[in-house]
LUMMIVEX-504633 format. One record per residue (C-alpha): x, y, z; residue number from 1. Coordinates in steps of 0.25 Angstrom, whole numbers. Example, Ala and Ser with C-alpha at 12.3 -4.5 7.8 and 13.67 -1.06 7.14 Angstrom:
BEGIN
+-------+-------+-------+-----+
!    px !    py !    pz ! num !
+-------+-------+-------+-----+
!    49 !   -18 !    31 !   1 !
!    55 !    -4 !    29 !   2 !
+-------+-------+-------+-----+
//
This chain:
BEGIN
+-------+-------+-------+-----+
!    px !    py !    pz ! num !
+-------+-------+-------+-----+
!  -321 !   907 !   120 !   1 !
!  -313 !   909 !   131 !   2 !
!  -302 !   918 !   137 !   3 !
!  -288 !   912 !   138 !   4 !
!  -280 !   924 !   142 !   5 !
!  -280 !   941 !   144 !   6 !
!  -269 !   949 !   145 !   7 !
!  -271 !   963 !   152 !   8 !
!  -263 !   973 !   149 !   9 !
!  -264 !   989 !   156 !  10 !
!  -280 !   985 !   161 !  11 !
!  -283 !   990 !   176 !  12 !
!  -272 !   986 !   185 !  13 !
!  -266 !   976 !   176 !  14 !
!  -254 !   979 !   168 !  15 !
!  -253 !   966 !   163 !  16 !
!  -259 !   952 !   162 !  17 !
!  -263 !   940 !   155 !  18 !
!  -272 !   931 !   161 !  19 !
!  -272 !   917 !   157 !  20 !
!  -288 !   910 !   157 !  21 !
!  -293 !   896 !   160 !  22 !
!  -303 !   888 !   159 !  23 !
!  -308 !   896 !   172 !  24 !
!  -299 !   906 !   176 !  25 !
!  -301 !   913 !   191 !  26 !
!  -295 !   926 !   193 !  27 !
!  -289 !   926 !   209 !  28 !
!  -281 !   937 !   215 !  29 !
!  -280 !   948 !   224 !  30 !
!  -288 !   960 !   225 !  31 !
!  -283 !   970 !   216 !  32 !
!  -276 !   958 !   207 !  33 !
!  -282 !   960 !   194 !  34 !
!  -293 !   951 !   194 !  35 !
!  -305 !   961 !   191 !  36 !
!  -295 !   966 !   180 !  37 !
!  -295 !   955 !   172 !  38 !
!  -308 !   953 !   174 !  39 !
!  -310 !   967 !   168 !  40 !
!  -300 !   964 !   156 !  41 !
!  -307 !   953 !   152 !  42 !
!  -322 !   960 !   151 !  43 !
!  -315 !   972 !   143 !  44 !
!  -310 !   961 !   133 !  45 !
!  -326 !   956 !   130 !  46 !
!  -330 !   969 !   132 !  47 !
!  -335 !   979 !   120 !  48 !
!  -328 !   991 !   126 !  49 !
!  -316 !   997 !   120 !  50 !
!  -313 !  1010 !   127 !  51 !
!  -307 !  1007 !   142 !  52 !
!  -308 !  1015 !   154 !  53 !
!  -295 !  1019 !   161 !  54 !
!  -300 !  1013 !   173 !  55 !
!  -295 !  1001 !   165 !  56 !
!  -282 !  1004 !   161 !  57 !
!  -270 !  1000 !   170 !  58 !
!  -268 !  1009 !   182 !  59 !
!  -259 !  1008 !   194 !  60 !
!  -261 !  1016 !   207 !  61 !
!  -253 !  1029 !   210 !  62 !
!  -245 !  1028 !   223 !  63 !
!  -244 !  1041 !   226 !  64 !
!  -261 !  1045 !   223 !  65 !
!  -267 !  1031 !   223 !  66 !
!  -272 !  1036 !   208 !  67 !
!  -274 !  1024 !   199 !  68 !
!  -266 !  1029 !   186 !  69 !
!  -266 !  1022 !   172 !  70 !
!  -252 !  1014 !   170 !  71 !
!  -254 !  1008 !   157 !  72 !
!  -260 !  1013 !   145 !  73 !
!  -265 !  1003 !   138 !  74 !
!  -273 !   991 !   141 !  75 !
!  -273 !   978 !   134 !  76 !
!  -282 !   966 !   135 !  77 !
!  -280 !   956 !   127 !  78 !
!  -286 !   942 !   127 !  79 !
!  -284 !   927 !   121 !  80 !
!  -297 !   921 !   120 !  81 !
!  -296 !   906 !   116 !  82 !
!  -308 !   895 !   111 !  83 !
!  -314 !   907 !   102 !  84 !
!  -326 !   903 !    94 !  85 !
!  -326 !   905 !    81 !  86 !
!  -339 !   910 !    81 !  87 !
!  -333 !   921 !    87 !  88 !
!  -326 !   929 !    76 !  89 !
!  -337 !   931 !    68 !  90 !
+-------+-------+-------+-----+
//
């Protein structure tokens, strides 16, 4: 099994996003570019967990206090996994 693509919708500082996987896929950026995000995105979708902490929802930085405040209010992650088992819908 394998992951062929993610989109992210509302989760951290990333409003939207789809990210396209290879056969090896290197995640190369700036500081601050999302990386860790996805990262992030993609252990919440093997996870078990089902209740989120806002820490996770979208948020910008408030110009005038430097206050992190949510900006969207839903998050969405949703993923296309491709060479499934069969063994793996039992």
């Amino acid at each position: 099994m394998r992951l062929h693509r993610l989109e992210i919708s509302g989760f951290k500082r990333i409003h939207s996003a789809t990210v396209e996987f290879g056969e090896a896929t290197f995640l190369i950026g700036a500081n601050n570019a999302g990386k860790s995000s996805v990262l992030q995105a993609v252990e919440w979708l093997l996870s078990a967990r089902t209740v989120m902490d806002q820490c996770f929802y979208c948020s910008e930085a408030d110009p005038d206090t430097g206050e992190n405040k949510i900006s969207c209010k839903t998050v969405t992650l949703e993923a296309e996994f491709r060479d499934v088992p069969d063994q793996s819908s039992e």
